[in-house]
N, C-alpha and C positions, 0 to 999 in steps of 0.2 A: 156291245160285246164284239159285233163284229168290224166296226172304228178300231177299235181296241185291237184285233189282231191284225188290220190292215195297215194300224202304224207299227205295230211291231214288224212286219213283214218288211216293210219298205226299212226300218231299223237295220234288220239283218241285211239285207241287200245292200244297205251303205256302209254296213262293218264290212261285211265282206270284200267289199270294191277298195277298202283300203289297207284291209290286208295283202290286197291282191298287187299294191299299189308299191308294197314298203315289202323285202324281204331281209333275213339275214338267216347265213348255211354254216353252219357246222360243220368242219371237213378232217381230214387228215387222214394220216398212213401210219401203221405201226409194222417192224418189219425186225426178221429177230433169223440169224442162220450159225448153222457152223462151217466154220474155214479153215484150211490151213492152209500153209506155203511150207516152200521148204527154206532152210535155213541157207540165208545170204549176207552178204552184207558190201553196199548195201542193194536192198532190192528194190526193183522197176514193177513190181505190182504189188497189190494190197497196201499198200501205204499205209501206216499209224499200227500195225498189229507188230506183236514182239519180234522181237529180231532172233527167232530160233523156229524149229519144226511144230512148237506147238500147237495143239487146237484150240479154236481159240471163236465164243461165243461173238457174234458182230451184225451188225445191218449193210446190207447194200444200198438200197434207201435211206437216205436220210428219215428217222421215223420225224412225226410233226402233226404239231395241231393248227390249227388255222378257224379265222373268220371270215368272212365276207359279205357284203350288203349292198344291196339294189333296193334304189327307189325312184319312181316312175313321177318327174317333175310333170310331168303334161308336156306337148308342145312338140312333142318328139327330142325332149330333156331328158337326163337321168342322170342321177350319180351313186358311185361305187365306192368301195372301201374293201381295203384287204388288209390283216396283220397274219405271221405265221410266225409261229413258234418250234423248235429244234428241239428232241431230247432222245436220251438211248433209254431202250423199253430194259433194256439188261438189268441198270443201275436206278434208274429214274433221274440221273442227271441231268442238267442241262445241258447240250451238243455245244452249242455255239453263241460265243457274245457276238452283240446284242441279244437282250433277250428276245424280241422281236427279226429274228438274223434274218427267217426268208426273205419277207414281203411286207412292207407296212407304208402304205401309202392311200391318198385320197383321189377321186377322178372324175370328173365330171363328160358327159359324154352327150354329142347331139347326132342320132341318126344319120341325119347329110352332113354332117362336118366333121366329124368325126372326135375324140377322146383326147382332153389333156387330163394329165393327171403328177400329184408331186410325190415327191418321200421317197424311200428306198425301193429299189427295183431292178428285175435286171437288164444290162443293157442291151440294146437294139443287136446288136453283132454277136450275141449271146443266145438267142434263138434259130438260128441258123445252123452254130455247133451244134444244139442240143436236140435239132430234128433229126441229126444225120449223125446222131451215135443209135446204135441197136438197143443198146442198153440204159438210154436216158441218161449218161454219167455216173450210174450208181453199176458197185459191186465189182469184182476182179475181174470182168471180162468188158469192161469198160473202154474206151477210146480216152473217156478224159477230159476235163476243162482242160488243164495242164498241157496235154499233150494234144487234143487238137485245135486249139489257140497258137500252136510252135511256141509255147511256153510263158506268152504272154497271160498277162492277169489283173482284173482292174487296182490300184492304188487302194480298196477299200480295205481299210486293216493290214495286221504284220503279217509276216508272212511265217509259214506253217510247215511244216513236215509234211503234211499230206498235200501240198500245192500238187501235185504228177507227178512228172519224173524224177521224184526223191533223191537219186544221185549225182543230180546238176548239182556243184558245189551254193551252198544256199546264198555266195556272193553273187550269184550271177542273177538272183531273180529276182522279180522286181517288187517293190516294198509292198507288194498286196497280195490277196489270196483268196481272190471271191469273182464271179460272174455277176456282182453286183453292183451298183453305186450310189451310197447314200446323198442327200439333198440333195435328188433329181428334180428335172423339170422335166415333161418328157411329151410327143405328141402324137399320136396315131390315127392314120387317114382309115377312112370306113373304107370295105371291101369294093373295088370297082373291077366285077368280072373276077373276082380273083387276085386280083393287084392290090397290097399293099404295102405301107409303109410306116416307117417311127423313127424319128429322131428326139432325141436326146439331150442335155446338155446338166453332168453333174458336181454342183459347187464343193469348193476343196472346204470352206472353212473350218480350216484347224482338224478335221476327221480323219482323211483321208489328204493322201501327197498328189496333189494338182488338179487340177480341173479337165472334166473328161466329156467328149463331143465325141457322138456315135450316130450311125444311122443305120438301115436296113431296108430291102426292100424286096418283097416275096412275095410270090405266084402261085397260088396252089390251087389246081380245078382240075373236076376227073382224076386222071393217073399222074397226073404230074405236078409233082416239087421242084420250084428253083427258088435259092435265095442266095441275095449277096449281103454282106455284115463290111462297116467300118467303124475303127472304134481310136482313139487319139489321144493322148493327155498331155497336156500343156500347163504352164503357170504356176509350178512345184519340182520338187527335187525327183519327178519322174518325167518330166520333159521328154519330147522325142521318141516314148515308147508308145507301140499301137500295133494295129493288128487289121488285114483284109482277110474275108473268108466268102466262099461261095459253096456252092452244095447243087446237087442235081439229083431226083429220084427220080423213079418212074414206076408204078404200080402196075404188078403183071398179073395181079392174082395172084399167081401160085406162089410169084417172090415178088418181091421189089428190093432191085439193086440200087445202091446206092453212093454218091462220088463227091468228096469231101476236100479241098482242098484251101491252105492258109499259110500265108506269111504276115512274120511277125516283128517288131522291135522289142527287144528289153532289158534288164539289165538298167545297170546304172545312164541315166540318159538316152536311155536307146542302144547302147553301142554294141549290144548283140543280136545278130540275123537268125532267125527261124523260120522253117517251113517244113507241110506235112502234107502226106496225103493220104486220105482212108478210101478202101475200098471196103464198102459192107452191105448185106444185106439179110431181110425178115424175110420168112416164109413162114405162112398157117401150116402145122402140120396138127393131125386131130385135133384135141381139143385145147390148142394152146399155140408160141408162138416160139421158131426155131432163130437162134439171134447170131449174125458172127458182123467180127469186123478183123481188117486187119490194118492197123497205121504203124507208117514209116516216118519218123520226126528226126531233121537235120538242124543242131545248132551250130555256128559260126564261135565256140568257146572259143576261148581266153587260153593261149596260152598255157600249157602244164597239163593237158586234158588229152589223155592220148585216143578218145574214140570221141566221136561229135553224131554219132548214129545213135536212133533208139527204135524199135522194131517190135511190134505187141499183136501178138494173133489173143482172139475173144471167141470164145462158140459157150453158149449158152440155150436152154430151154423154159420157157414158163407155160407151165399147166394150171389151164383154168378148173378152180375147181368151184367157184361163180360169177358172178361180173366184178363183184368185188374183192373175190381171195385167191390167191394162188402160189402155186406152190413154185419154185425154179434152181436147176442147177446150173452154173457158171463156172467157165473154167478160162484163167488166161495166164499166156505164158510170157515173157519178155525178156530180151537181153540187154542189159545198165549199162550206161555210161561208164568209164572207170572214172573216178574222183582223179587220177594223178597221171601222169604221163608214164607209160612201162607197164600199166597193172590193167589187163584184160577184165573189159566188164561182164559180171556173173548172172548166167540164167536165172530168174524167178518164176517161178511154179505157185498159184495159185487156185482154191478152186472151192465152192461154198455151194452150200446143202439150206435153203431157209424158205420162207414161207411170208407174204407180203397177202396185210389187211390192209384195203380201203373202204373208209366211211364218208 
C-alpha cells in the first residue's frame, strides 16, 4: 500500500513538472462606450463614426480575443505562439480581416540569444509610436498610428477611412493601413542592462505591396524610456516610402512626460514628406490614470491642398475600478486639413463615456 502511494506521488510530481513545463493563456479585452462628435465634414477625430452630431455606441479599444503558449524546451529553450482575434462587442461582428488581424505567429526563444519568430506581427518602429501615445492608439483622445507615423503606414492591406487623419485626400496615402506586417521574419536580442533590439524583414508575396525592413532599439531601466524605430519598403509599387521615429520619457512619479518625434515618406513612391512632434504625458491621480497629449503633424501635400497642418490636443481619465476593469472619459479635439485649396479645415470635437474589461 505504501509502494502504491509512493508511486502515485512521484506520478503526480511528474504531471505536475509538465504542466509546469507547457502553458497556454486565455486573454483579451472587451470594451463598449458612448461618443459623440460634432458634425463635420470631414473630420480629424473619431474616425469611422457617422458623419452628423449623433451618439453613437463604439470601443476605443479594439475589443479581442487572443491565445498564447509557452513551452519550456530545457537548455534554457523555449517556444511561443500567439494568434488574436478582432471583433465589436456591440454587433458581434467581426472588426478586421484577416480573421487572425492582431497577432499570429510562432517563436522560438533562447535565454542568451535571444527570440526569432515568423508570421504576422507588428513592426519594430511600431513600438516606439505606441509607448509614447497616452492613450495606447485607442479612442478620440489618441495621437494615432496615422498621425504619429507623419502618416506613413505599413503596405499591409487597403487602405481605410480610419488610417488617421481622415481628410488627407485618400490619393496621398499609402496602399496600407496597419502597424503590422504579414510574412515576417523577425529577431529580438535578450535585455542587456536594459538595451534592446528587433529587426525585421517582411515578405511581399502577393499580400501586401513590397517588402518591408525595420528595426528598433530601446532602453528602458528605472525612470527612463528611450527608443529609436526605423521602418522602409522596397521591391513593390510602395517603393521609397518609410518612416524614422524616436521617443524619450522620464518617470517622475507624480508625471512622466513625454517626447515623441517622426519623419516620414509616403504616398505614391515615397513622394510625400511628413513629420510630427507629440508632447505628452500620464499622471496617477487617485485611483486611476490622468492622460493628455498634444501632436502637431506637417505634410508636404500635392498641390490643391490649401492647409498641410494638423494639430490634436487629447486629455483623458481612466479609473480603476480593479486591475482588470475600468471605467475612462476621453475627449479630443483637432483642426482637418482642407480637402481643396480655398476651403478652411473644420474643428472636430470628440469625446466618449465607456468602460474597458480585461481577462
Amino acid at each position: 500500500m505504501k509502494k502504491s502511494l509512493l508511486a502515485l506521488a512521484v506520478l503526480g510530481a511528474f504531471a505536475g513538472t509538465a504542466a509546469a513545463q507547457s502553458s497556454v493563456t486565455i486573454y483579451g479585452v472587451v470594451d463598449m462606450s458612448i461618443a459623440k462628435r460634432n458634425d463635420c465634414n470631414p473630420c480629424a477625430v473619431n474616425p469611422g463614426a457617422p458623419a452628423n452630431d449623433a451618439w453613437t455606441m463604439q470601443q476605443s479599444t479594439t475589443s479581442r480575443l487572443g491565445f498564447r503558449g509557452n513551452e519550456d524546451l530545457g537548455g534554457g529553450l523555449s517556444a511561443q505562439f500567439q494568434i488574436e482575434h478582432r471583433f465589436n462587442p456591440d454587433t458581434g461582428a467581426q472588426n478586421q480581416t484577416p480573421f487572425w488581424n492582431g497577432r499570429s505567429y510562432v517563436q522560438l526563444t533562447s535565454a542568451a540569444a535571444g527570440a526569432v519568430y515568423l508570421g504576422r506581427e507588428y513592426t519594430p518602429a511600431f513600438w516606439v509610436q505606441l509607448k509614447s501615445d497616452p492613450f495606447g492608439n485607442d479612442g478620440v483622445g489618441q495621437t494615432g498610428v496615422g498621425i504619429t507615423w507623419a502618416g506613413y503606414m505599413t503596405p499591409d492591406g487597403p487602405v481605410t477611412a480610419t488610417s488617421g487623419v481622415t481628410s488627407i485626400p485618400q490619393a496621398a496615402w499609402p496602399a496600407g493601413s496597419s502597424a503590422r506586417s504579414s510574412n515576417t521574419v523577425g529577431y529580438k536580442t535578450p535585455s542587456l542592462g536594459g538595451l534592446t533590439a528587433n529587426v525585421a524583414v517582411s515578405l511581399s508575396e502577393g499580400t501586401q505591396q513590397g517588402r518591408g525592413l525595420g528595426f528598433n532599439a530601446e532602453y528602458a531601466a528605472g525612470p527612463i524610456y528611450a527608443g529609436l524605430g526605423y521602418e522602409k519598403i522596397t521591391d513593390g509599387a510602395s517603393d521609397g516610402r518609410g518612416v524614422v521615429n524616436v521617443a524619450f520619457h522620464y518617470n517622475l512619479g507624480f508625471v512622466k512626460p513625454i517626447l515623441y518625434l517622426a519623419k516620414s515618406k509616403f504616398g505614391a513612391n515615397g513622394d510625400i514628406d511628413g513629420k510630427v512632434i507629440v508632447l505628452a504625458a500620464t499622471a496617477p491621480i487617485g485611483n486611476g490614470m490622468l492622460k493628455f497629449g498634444l501632436s502637431r503633424v506637417t505634410f508636404d501635400l500635392p498641390a490643391g491642398v490649401a492647409e498641410d497642418t494638423h494639430t490634436k490636443l487629447g486629455l483623458g481619465y481612466n479609473y480603476n475600478l480593479s486591475k482588470r476593469t475600468n471605467l475612462y472619459f476621453d475627449i479630443g479635439t483637432a483642426k482637418g486639413m482642407a480637402s481643396q485649396a480655398g476651403v478652411e479645415g473644420e474643428r472636430s470635437t470628440a469625446y466618449a463615456l465607456g468602460v474597458r474589461h480585461q481577462f
